[in-house]
C-alpha positions as MATLAB code, in Angstrom:
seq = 'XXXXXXXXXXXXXXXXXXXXXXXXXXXXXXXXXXXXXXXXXXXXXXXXXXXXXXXXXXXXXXXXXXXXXXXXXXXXXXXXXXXXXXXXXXXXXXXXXXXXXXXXXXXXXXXXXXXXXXXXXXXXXXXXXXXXXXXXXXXXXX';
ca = [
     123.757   48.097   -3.674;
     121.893   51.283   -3.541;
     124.432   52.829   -1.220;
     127.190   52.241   -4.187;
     125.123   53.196   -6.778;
     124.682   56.410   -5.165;
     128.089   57.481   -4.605;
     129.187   56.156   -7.887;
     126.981   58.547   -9.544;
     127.997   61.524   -7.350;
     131.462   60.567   -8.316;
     133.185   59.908   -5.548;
     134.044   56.166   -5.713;
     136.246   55.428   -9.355;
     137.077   52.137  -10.327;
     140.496   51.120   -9.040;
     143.841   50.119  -11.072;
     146.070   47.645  -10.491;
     149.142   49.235  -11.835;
     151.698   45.786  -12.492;
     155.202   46.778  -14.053;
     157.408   44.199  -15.409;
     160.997   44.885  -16.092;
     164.490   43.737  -16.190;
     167.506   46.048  -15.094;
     167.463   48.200  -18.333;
     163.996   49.584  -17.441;
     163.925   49.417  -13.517;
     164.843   53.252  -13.567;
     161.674   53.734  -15.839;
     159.514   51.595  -13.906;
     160.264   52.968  -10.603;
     159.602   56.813  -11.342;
     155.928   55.287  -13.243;
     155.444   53.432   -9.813;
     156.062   56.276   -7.415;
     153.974   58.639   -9.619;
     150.833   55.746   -9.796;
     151.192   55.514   -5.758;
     151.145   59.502   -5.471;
     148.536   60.304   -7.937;
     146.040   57.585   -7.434;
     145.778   56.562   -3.587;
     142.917   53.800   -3.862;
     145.116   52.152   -6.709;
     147.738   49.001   -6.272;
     150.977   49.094   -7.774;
     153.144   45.693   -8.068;
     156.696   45.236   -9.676;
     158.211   42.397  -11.184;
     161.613   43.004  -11.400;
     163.716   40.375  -13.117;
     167.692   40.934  -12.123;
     170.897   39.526  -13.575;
     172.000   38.776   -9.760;
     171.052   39.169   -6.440;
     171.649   42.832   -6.268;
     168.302   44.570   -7.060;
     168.659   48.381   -7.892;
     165.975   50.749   -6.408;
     165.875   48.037   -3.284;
     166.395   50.734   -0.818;
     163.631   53.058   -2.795;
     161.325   49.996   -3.148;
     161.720   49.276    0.287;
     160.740   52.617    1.195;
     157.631   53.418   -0.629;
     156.696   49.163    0.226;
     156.723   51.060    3.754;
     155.037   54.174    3.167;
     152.172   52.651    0.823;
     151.862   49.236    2.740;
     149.311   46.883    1.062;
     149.120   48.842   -2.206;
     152.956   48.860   -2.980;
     154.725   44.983   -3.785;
     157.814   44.171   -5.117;
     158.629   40.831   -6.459;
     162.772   40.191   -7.256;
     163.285   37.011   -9.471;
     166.604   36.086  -10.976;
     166.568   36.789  -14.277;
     168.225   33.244  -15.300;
     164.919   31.624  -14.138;
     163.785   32.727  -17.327;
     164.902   30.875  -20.884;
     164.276   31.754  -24.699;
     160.423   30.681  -24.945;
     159.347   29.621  -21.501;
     156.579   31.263  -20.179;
     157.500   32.459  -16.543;
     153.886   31.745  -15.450;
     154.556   31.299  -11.920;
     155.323   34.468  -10.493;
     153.349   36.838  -13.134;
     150.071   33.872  -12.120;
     150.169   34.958   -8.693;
     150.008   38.457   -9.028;
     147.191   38.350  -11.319;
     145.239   35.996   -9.142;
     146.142   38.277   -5.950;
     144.321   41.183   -7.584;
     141.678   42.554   -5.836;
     141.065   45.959   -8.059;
     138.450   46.137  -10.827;
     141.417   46.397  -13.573;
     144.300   45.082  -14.378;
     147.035   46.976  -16.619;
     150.630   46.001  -17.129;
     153.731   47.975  -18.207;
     156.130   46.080  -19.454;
     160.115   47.525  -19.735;
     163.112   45.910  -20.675;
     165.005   44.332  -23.744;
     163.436   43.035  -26.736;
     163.687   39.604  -25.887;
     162.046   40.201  -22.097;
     159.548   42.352  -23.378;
     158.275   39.775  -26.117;
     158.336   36.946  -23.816;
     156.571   38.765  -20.650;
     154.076   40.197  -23.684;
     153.738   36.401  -24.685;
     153.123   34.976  -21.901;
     150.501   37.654  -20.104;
     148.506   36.594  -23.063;
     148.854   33.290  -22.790;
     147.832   33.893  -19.102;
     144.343   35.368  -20.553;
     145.148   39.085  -20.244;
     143.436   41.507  -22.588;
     146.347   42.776  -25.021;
     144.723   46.314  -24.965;
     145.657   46.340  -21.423;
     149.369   45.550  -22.032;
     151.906   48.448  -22.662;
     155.732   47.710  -23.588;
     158.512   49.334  -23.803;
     162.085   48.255  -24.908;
     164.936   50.095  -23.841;
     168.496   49.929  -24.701;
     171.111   48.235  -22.856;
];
C-alpha cells in the first residue's frame, strides 16, 4: 500500500479508463476514429465497442480487427444484430457483460447513433446503475 501511495504521488501511476462506445452504423465512423485515438493516447486504458449492425456485414471489421491485434487485451469489439434490439427493451445482456468485465477504476461510455438507439442504450446504461455524468451521446444523421 505504501509502494502505491508513493508512486501515485510522484505521478506516475493515473487512474485508468475504460473507454466503452456504443453505436449503430450511422456513428461507427465516429466511434472508430474516438477508439483509435483513446488506444494511441492513453496506453494503460481499455477501449470496448458495441457495435449494433443492420446485417452481418460490420464496417471497420478489417480496422477493428487490426487494432484488436495490435492492442490485444485493451481493444474488444462486440457485433450484435441490430434487430435483437426492439422499441423499449433494454438490451441488458451484452452492455451487462462488458460492465461486469471491467477491470479499470472508471467507466465512461460514448454513445453514437440515431435518436431512437441513443435514447434506448442511454436508458438502459442507467437502468444498469451507471452514473449519467459518465454517459456521453451523440445522434447522428442517417
Amino acid at each position: 500500500m505504501v509502494i502505491k501511495k508513493i508512486i501515485l504521488a510522484a505521478g506516475i501511476m493515473d487512474h485508468t479508463q475504460h473507454h466503452v462506445f456504443v453505436t449503430d452504423e450511422t456513428g461507427i465512423t465516429e466511434s472508430y476514429q474516438h477508439k483509435k485515438k483513446c488506444l494511441v493516447q492513453h496506453p494503460d486504458d481499455h477501449v470496448s465497442v458495441l457495435f449494433y449492425a443492420e446485417d452481418n456485414k460490420a464496417l471497420f471489421s478489417k480496422e477493428m480487427t487490426i487494432l484488436h491485434h495490435h492492442f490485444p487485451g485493451r481493444c474488444l469489439v462486440y457485433d450484435q444484430p441490430l434487430s435483437t434490439l426492439h422499441p423499449g427493451v433494454l438490451p441488458q445482456e451484452m452492455l451487462e457483460s462488458v460492465i461486469n468485465e471491467n477491470t479499470r477504476d472508471e467507466m465512461s461510455f460514448c454513445i453514437k447513433g440515431d435518436a431512437g438507439f441513443t435514447d434506448l442504450i442511454r436508458q438502459s446504461l442507467v437502468f444498469l446503475g451507471m452514473d449519467p455524468q459518465r454517459i456521453a451521446g451523440q445522434e447522428m444523421k442517417r
